[in-house]
C-alpha positions in Angstrom: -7.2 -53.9 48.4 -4.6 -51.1 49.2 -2.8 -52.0 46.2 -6.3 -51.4 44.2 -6.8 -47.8 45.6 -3.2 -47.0 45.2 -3.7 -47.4 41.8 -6.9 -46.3 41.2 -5.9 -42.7 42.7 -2.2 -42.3 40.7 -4.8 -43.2 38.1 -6.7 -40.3 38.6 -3.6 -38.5 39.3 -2.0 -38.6 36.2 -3.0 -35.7 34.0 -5.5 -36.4 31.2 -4.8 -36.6 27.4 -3.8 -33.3 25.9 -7.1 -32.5 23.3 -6.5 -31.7 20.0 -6.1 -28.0 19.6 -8.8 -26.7 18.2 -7.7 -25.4 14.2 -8.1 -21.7 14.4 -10.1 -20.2 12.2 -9.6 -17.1 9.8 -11.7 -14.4 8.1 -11.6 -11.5 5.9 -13.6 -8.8 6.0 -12.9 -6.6 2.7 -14.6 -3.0 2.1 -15.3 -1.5 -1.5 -15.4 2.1 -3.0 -14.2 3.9 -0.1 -13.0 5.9 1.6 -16.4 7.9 2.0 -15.7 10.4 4.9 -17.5 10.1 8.5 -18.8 6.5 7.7 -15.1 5.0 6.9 -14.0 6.7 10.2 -16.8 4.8 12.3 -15.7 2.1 10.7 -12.0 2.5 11.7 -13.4 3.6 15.2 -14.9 0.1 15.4 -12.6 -2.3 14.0 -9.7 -0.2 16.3 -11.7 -0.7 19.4 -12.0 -4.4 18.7 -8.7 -5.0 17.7 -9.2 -6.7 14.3 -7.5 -5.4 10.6 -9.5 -5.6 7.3 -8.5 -4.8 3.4 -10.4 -1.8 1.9 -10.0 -1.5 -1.7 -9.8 2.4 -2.2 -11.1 4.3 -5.0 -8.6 7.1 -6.2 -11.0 9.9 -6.8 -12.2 9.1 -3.3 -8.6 9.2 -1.7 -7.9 12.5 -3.1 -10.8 13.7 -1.1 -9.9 11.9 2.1 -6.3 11.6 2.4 -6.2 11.3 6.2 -8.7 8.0 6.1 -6.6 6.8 3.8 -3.2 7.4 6.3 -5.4 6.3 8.8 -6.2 3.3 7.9 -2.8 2.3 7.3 -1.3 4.1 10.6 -3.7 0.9 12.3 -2.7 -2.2 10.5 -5.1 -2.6 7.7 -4.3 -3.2 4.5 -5.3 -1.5 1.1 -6.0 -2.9 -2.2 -6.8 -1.3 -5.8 -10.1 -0.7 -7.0 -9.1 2.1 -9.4 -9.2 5.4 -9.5 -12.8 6.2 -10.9 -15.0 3.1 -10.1 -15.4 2.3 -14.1 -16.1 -1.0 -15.3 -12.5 -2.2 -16.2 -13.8 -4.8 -18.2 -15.2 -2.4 -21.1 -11.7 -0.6 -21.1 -8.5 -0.7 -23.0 -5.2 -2.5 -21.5 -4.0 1.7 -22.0 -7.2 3.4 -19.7 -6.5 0.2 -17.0 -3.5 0.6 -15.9 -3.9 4.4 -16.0 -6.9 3.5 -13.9 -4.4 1.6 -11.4 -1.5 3.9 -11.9 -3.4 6.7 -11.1 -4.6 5.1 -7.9 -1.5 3.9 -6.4 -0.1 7.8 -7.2 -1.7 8.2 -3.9 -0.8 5.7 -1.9 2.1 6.7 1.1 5.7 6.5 -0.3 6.6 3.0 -0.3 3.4 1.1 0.0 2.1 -1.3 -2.9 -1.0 -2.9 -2.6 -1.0 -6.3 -3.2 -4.3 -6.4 -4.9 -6.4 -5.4 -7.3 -10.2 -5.6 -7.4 -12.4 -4.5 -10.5 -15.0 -2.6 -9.7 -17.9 -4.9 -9.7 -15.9 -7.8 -10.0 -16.0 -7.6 -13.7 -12.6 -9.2 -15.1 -11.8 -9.6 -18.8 -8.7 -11.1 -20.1 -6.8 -7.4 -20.3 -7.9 -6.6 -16.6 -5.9 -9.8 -15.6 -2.8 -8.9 -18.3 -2.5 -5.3 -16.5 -2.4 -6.6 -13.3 0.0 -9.3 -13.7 2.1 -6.4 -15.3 1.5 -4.1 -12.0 2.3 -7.1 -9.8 -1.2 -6.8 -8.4 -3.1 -10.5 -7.6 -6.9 -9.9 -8.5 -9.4 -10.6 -5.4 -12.4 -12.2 -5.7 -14.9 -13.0 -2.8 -16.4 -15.9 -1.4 -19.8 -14.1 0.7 -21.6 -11.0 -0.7 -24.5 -9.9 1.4 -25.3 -7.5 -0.8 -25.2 -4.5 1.6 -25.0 -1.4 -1.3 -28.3 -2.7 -2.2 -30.4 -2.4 1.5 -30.1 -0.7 4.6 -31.5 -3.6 6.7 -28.2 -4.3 9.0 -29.7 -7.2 10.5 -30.1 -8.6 6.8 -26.6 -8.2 6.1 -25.5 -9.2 9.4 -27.5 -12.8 9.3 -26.5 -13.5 5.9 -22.9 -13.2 6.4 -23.2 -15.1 9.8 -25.2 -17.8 8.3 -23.1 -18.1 5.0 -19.5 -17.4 6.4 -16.9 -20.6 6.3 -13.2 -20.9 7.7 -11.2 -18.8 4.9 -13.8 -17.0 3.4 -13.2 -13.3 2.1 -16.4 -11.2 2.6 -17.6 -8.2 0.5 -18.7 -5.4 2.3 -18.6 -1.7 1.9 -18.4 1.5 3.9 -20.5 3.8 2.3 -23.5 4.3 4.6 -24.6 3.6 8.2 -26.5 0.4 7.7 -23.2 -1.3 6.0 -21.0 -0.5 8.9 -23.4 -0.8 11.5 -23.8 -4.5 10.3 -20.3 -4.9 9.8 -19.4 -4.4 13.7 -22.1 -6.7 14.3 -20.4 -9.5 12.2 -17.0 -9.0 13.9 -18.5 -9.3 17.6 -20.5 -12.4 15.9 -17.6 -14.0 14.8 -15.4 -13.3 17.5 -17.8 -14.7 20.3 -17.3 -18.3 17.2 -13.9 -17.8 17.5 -12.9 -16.5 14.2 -9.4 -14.7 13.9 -10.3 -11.6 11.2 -7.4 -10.7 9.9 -6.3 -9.3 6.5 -6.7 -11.1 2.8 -2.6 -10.7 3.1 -2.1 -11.8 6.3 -5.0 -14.7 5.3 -3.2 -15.9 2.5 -0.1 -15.9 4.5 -1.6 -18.2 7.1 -2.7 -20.7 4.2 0.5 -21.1 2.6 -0.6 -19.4 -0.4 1.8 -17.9 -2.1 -0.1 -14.8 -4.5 0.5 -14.8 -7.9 -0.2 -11.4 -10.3 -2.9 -11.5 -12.3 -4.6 -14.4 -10.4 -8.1 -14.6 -9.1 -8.5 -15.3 -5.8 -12.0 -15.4 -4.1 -11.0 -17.1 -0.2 -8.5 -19.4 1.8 -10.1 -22.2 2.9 -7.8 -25.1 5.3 -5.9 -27.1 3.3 -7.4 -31.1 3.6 
């Protein structure tokens, strides 16, 4: 009988089965047209306070009038993409007027720092679009969950879309343009940090994926591998 407990307690002793680590999850939280002054700052003030990094695909005529967002937002670990310099539909344009479009943009980037993307405005692509940017070295982003926020100010709207829609590797199309948008857009970080979402940059997501970003490419999210 001694025997029995002695084994039944080293039983209990010995330490339980390691579980399978949970497969972390990523997101990325992208934000067109910018930067737009006081509402881009809120944004940065939020995302900085929370300790996450997104992709903003700037506008050039934008940048010109906000040169310190645009600093900013690189002094604190996001990353910035190409959406040109005037916000014209690239798809209507010549290969010339696009990649003056993009030249003209990255002009005003800091010494030294090349985006990585570009995104038409719109998301309209056409066979030149993709020719420039394979020239410029730029991949072309896509998205995977649009909530439409240009189109409403109804942050809870936005918010429950995305949260309801959003899928490990997704990239998400937001903007920060008015309250509403960036009001909902701290609300989907705190969502998806209390699901355990890591939200992290389209780079830094493609990186984690093992995808290695070709110019001229479309990419629209980064989902596991199976």
């Amino acid at each position: 009988m001694r025997r029995v407990l002695a084994a039944v307690l080293a039983a209990l002793l010995l330490p339980l089965p390691a579980r399978a680590a949970q497969t972390q999850r990523y997101v990325a939280l992208t934000f067109d047209d910018g930067p737009s002054g006081k509402y881009t700052w809120a944004l940065l003030d939020g995302l900085y306070d929370r300790g996450v990094h997104a992709t903003f695909l700037l506008c050039g005529y934008r940048m010109v009038e906000y040169p310190d967002i645009t600093q900013r937002i690189l002094d604190e670990g996001h990353e910035i993409g190409c959406h040109g310099y005037s916000h014209k539909n690239m798809s209507q344009l010549s290969r010339r007027d696009i990649a003056s479009e993009l030249i003209d943009m990255e002009d005003l980037l800091p010494d030294g720092y090349r985006p990585r993307f570009l995104r038409p405005p719109g998301g309209c692509c056409s066979d030149p679009v993709r020719q420039v940017a394979e020239a410029r070295k730029l991949a072309i982003l896509g998205w995977s969950v649009d909530p439409r926020d240009w189109a409403t100010q109804d942050a809870a709207a936005i918010e429950k879309l995305v949260i309801e829609q959003v899928r490990d590797g997704d990239v998400v199309l937001l903007h920060d343009m008015t309250e509403s948008s960036v009001r909902a857009s701290l609300h989907i970080v705190d969502a998806l940090l209390e699901q355990d979402y890591e939200i992290i940059t389209v780079s830094a997501l493609a990186g984690k994926r093992g995808v290695s970003l070709k110019p001229g490419k479309v990419y629209s999210s980064f989902p596991p591998k199976e």
